[in-house]
VMD Tcl script that draws the C-alpha trace (Angstrom):
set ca {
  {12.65 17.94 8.93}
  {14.48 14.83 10.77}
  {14.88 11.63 8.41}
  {12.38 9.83 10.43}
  {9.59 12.65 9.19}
  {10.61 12.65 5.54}
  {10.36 8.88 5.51}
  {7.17 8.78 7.01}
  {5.54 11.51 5.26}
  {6.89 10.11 1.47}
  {6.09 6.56 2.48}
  {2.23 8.41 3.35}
  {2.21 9.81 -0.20}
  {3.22 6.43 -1.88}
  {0.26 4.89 0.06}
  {-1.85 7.35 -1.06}
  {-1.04 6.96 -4.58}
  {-1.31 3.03 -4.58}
  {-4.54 3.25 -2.85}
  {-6.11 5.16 -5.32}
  {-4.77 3.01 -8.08}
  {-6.10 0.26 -6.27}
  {-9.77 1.47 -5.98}
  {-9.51 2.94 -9.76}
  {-8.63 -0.54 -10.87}
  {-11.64 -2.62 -8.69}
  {-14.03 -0.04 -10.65}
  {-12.75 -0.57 -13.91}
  {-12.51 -4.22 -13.49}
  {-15.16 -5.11 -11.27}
  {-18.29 -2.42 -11.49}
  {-20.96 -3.99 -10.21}
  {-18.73 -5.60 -7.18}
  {-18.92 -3.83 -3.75}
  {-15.45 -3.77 -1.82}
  {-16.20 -6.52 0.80}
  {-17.35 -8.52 -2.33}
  {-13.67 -8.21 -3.82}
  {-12.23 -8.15 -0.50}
  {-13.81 -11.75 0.51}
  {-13.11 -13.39 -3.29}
  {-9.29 -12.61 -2.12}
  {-9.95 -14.18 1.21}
  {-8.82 -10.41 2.60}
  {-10.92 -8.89 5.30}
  {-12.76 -6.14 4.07}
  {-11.39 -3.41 6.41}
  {-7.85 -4.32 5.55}
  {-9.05 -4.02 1.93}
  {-10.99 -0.50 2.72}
  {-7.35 0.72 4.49}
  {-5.42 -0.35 1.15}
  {-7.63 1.62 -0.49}
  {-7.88 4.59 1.63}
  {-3.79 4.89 1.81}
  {-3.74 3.52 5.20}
  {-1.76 0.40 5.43}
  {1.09 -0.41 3.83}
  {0.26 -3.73 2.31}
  {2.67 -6.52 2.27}
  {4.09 -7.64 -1.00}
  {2.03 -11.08 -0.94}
  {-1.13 -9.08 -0.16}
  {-0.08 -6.77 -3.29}
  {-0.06 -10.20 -4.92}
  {-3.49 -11.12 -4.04}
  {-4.84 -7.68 -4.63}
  {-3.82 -7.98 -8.01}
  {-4.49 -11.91 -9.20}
  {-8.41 -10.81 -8.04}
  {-8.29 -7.90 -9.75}
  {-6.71 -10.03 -12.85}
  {-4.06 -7.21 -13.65}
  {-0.13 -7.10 -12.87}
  {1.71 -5.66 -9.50}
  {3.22 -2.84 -12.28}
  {-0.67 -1.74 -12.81}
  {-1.12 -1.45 -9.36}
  {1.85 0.75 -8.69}
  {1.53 3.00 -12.06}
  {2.53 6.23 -11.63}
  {4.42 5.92 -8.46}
  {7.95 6.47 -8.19}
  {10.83 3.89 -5.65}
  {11.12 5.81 -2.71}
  {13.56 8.44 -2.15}
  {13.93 8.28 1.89}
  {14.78 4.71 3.31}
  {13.76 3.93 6.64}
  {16.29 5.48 9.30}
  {17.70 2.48 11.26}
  {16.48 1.68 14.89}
  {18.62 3.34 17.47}
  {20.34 1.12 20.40}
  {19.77 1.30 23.85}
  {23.02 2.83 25.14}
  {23.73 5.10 22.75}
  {20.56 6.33 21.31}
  {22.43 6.65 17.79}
  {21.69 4.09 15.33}
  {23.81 1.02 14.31}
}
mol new
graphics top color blue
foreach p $ca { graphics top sphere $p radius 0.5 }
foreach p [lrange $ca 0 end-1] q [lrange $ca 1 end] { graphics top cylinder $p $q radius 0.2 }
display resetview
């Protein structure tokens, strides 16, 4: 497996993990509130929400901020259970080499 496909494969894993801590908390917090409900109180769209969520986006930190002020819990809630990274992100390769910098 290149470096490239373990990075993107644990980075999918990590998503997966803090989406599902992100839906657990919005049902323990907020029952009777639908998604879009939460998703417009943080002035998010809904699908951008939904792909949080759903492991699909890889939120940036001041949207993990957001998430988490309208859920009323802390970023360390929101990322229980999930370990730093192992791979980093291989660096971009150059144009007349091919190899990276």
């Amino acid at each position: 497996m290149s470096t490239q496909d373990a990075y993107e494969t644990e980075l999918a894993g990590l998503l997966q993990k803090l989406g599902r801590n992100v839906r657990r908390v919005r049902e323990e917090k907020l029952p009777d509130r639908s998604q879009e409900e939460v998703a417009s109180e943080a002035a998010l769209h809904r699908t951008e929400w939904g792909k949080v969520e759903q492991g699909k986006r890889n939120p940036r930190f001041s949207t993990m901020l957001v998430i988490a002020e309208t859920l009323g819990v802390s970023l360390d809630d929101l990322a229980a259970g999930i370990d730093a990274p192992k791979e980093r992100k291989p660096p971009p390769k150059t144009k007349k080499s091919g190899r990276p910098v």
